[in-house]
C-alpha positions as CSV (number, residue, x, y, z in Angstrom):
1,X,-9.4,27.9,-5.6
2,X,-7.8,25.1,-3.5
3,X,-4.2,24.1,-5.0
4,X,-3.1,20.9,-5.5
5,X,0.8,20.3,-4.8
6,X,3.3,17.4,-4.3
7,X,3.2,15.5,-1.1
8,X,5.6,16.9,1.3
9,X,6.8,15.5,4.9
10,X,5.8,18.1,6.8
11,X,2.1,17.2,5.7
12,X,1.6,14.3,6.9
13,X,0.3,15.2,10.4
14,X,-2.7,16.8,8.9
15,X,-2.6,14.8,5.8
16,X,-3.2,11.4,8.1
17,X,-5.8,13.1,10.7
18,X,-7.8,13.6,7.8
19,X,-7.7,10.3,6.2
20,X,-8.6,9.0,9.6
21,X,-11.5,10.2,9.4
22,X,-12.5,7.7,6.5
23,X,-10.8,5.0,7.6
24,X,-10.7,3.8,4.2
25,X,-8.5,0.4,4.0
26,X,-7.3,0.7,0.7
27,X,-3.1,0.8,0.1
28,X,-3.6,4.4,-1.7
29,X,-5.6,5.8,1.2
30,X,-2.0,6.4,3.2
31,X,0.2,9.1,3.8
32,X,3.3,7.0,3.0
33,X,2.3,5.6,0.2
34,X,1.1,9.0,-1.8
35,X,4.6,10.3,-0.5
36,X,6.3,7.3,-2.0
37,X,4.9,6.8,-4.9
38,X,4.0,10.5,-6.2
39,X,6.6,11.1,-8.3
40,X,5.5,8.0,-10.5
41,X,2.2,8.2,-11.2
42,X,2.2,12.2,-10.9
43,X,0.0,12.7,-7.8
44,X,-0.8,16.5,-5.7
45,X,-2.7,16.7,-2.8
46,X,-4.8,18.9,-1.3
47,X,-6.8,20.3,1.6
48,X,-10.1,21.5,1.5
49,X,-11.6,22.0,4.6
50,X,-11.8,17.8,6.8
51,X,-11.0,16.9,2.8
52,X,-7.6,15.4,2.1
53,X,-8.0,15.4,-1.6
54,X,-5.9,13.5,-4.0
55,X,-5.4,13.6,-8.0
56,X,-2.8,12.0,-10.3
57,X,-1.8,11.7,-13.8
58,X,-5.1,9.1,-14.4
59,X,-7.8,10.9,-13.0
60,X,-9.3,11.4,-9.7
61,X,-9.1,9.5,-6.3
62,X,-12.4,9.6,-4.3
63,X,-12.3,12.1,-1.3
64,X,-11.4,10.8,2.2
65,X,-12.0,13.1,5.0
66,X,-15.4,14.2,6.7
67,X,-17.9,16.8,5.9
68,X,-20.3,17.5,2.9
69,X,-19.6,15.3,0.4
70,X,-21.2,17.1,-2.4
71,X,-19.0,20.0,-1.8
72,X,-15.6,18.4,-1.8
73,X,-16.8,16.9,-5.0
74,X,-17.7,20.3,-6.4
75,X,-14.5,21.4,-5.4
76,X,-12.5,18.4,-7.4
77,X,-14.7,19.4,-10.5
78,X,-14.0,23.2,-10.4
79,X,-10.5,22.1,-10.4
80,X,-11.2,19.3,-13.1
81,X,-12.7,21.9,-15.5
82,X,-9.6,24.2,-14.7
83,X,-7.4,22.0,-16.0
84,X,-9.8,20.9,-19.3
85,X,-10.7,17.0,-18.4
86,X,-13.8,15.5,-16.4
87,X,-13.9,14.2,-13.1
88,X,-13.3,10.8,-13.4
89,X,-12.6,8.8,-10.3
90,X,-9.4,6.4,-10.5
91,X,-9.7,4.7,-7.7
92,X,-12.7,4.8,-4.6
93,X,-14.1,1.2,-2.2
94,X,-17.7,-0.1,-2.4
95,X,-19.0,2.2,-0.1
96,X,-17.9,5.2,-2.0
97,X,-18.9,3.6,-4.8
98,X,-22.6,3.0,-3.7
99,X,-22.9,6.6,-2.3
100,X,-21.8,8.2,-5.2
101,X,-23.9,6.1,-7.6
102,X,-27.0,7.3,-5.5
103,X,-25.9,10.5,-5.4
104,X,-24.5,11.2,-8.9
105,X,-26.2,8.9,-11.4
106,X,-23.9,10.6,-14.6
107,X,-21.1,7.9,-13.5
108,X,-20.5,4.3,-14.9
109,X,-18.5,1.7,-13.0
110,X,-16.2,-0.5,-13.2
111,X,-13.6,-2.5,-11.4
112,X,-10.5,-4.4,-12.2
113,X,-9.6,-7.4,-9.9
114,X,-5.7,-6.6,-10.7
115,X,-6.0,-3.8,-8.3
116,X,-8.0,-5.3,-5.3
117,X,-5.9,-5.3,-2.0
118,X,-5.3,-8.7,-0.4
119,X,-6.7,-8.5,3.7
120,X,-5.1,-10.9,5.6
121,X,-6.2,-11.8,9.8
122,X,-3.7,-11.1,11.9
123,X,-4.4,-14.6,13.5
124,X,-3.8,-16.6,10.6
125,X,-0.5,-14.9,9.5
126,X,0.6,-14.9,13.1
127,X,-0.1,-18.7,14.2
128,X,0.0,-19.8,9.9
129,X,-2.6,-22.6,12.2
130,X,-4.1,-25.5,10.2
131,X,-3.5,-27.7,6.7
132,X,-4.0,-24.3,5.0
133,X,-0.5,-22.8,6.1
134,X,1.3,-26.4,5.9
135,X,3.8,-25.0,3.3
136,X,4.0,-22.2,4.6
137,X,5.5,-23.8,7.8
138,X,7.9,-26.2,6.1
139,X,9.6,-22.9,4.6
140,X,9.6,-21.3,7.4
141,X,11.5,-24.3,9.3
142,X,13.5,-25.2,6.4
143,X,14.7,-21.5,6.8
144,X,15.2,-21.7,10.6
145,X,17.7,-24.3,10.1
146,X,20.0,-21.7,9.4
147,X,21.6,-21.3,12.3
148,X,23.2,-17.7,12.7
149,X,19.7,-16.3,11.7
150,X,17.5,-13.6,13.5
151,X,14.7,-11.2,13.3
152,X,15.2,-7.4,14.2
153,X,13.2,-4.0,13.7
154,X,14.5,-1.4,11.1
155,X,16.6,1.4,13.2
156,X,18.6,3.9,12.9
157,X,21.8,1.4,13.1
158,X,20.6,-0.9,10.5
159,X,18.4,0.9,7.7
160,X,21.7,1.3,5.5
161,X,22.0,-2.5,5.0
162,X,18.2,-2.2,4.0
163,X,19.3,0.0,0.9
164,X,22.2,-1.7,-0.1
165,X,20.2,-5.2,0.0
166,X,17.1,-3.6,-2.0
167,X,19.5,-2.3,-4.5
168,X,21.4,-5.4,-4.8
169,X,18.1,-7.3,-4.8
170,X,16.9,-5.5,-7.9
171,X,20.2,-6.0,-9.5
172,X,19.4,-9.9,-9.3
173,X,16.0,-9.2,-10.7
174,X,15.0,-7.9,-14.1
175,X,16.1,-4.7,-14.4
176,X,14.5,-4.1,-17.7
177,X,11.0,-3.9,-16.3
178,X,9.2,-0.9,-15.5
179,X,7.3,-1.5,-13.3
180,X,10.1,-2.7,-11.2
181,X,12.1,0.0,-11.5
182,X,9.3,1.8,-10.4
183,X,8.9,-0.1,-7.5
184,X,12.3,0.4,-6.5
185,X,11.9,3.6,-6.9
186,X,9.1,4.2,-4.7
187,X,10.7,1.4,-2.1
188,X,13.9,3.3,-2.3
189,X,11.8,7.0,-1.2
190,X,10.2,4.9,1.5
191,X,14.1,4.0,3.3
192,X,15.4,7.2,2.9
193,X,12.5,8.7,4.3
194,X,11.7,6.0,6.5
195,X,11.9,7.5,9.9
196,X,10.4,10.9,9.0
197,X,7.3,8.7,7.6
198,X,7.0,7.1,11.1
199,X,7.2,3.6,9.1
200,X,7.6,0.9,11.1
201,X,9.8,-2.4,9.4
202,X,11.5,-5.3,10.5
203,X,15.2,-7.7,8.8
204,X,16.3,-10.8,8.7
205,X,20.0,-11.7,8.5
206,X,21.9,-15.0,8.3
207,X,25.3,-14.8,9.1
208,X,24.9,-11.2,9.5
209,X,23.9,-10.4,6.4
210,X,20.6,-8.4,5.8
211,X,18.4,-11.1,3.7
212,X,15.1,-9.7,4.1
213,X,13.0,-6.5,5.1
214,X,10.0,-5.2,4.7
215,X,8.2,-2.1,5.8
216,X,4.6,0.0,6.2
217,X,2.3,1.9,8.3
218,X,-1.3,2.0,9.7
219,X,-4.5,2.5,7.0
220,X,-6.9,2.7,10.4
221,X,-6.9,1.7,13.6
222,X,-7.0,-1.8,12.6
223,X,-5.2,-2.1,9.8
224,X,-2.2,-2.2,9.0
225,X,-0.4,-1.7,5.6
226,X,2.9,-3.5,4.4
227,X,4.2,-1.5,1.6
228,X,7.4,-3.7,0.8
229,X,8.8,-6.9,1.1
230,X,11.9,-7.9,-0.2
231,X,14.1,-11.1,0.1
232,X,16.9,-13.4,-1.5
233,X,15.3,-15.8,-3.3
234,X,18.3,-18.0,-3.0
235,X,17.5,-18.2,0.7
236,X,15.1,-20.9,0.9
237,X,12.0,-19.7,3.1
238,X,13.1,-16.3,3.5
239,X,9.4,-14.6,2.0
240,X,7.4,-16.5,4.1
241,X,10.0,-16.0,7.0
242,X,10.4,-12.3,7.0
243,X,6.5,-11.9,6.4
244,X,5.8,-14.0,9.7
245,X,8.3,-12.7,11.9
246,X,7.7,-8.9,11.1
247,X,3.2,-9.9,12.1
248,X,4.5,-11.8,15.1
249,X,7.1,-8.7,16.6
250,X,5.4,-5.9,15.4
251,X,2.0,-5.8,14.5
252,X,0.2,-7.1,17.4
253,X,-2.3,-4.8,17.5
254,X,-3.6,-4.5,14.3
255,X,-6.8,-7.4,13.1
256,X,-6.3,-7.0,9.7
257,X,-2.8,-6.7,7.6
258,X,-3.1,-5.1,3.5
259,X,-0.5,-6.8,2.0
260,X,-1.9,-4.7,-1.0
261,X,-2.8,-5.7,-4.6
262,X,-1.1,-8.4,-7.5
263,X,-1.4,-5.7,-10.3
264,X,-2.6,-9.0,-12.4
265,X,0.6,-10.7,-12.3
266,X,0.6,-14.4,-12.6
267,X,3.0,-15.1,-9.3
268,X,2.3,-12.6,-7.1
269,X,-1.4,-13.6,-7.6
270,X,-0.3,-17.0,-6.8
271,X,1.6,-16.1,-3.7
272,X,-1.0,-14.0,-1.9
273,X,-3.7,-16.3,-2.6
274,X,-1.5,-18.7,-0.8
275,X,-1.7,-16.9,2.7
276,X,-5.6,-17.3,2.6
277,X,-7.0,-13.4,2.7
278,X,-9.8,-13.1,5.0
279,X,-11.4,-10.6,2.1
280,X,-10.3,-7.7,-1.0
281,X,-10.8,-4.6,-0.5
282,X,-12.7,-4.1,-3.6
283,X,-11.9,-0.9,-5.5
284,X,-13.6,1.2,-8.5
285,X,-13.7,3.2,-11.1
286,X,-16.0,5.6,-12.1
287,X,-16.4,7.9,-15.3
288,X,-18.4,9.9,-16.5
289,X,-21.4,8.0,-19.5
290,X,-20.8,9.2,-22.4
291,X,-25.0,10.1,-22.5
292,X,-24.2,12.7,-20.0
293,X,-21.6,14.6,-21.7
């Protein structure tokens, strides 16, 4: 029987060789952010065999890894039928999606836009080139005309401003929603495990005050995930400051950046349509027809 069990640091050497070897783009398809986020949506993880398998409270995810399909499948529905439900998938891309409606034709589909991952070319949020990015350049100046302003990595020296700002940012938000207390929540894992995650992040200050920061890690070798973003609103440019700064210093050789999915919120739709994605990362469902139960 192979065991699921909670996401642990010391897994994440085998955990991300594994998921290499999909190369699956998709925000859920990391290390960090099963780590992160696994105490709010209830996932385990698993090894079976090159299979780095993955289950939450919903359902399913599709396996990443490489090897016999089928059989890590088979695997997931012996545990399924352990624990009384059916395999339903919460989450897999297109390709999965087409192989496994080939391969097992008991599954319906269905996708919800909410949850499609924004993929941005490093070029355009690097250079923000072209009438496309014009706002996006006027905040970014109207920030820089603060004068004791600059950009710096997350270290050692400096991560313990990142708290304190994320937990004074969510004190100027509304801390009555949910979902943003589960977001901090997960954001709040990710700094205090920050270095043992091998994250990589990047601050702004003005007048030496941490404004900004935002974090994430590698999906594949050319893509990179940003997990979290954070900044005072009341600093006029700040988002679109912090977001271009941290592509310029550190992400250089990644060709694609995730900045991840709007969950169907009206705003943060808004926002990443602004940077012009080069594509979404389209991602499924799938459940088993009710004519093959």
């Amino acid at each position: 029987m192979t065991e699921f069990k909670n996401a642990e640091l010391k897994d994440k050497t085998w955990a991300r060789e594994l998921l290499s070897y999909s190369a699956y783009r998709g925000c859920e398809y990391t290390f960090g952010n099963n780590f992160c986020w696994q105490n709010i949506y209830g996932m385990k993880i698993a090894r079976y065999k090159d299979f780095y398998l993955i289950k939450s409270s919903g359902g399913y995810f599709f396996p990443a890894g490489r090897g016999d399909f089928r059989e890590a499948i088979e695997v997931l529905r012996k545990d399924a039928d352990e624990c009384g439900c059916f395999l339903n998938f919460v989450t897999m891309n297109k390709a999965s999606m087409q192989w496994l409606k080939e391969n097992y034709p008991e599954y319906g589909f269905e996708s919800n836009r909410d949850f499609h991952d924004y993929i941005y070319n490093y070029e355009d949020l690097a250079t923000l080139k072209g009438k496309k990015f014009h706002s996006k350049r006027n905040f970014i100046n109207r920030f820089r005309l603060n004068q004791d302003r600059h950009y710096e990595p997350i270290s050692p020296q400096n991560i313990d401003e990142c708290i304190e700002m994320n937990e004074q940012w969510l004190k100027e938000s509304d801390c009555c929603d949910g979902d943003l207390e589960s977001e901090n929540c997960a954001v709040r894992n990710g700094l205090n495990n920050f270095f043992e995650l091998d994250f990589i992040g990047g601050l702004l200050r003005v007048n030496g005050k941490v404004i900004a920061f935002t974090f994430g890690e590698p999906a594949t070798k050319d893509t990179f995930v940003v997990h979290a973003e954070k900044a005072f609103t009341s600093v006029q440019g700040s988002y679109p400051a912090i977001n271009n700064e941290f592509v310029l210093n550190e992400l250089g050789g990644y060709d694609y950046i995730n900045r991840e999915e709007d969950m169907g919120l009206e705003n943060l739709r808004k926002a990443k349509l602004s940077y012009n994605p080069a594509f979404m990362e389209e991602k499924y469902k799938a459940v088993i027809k009710a004519s093959s139960l």
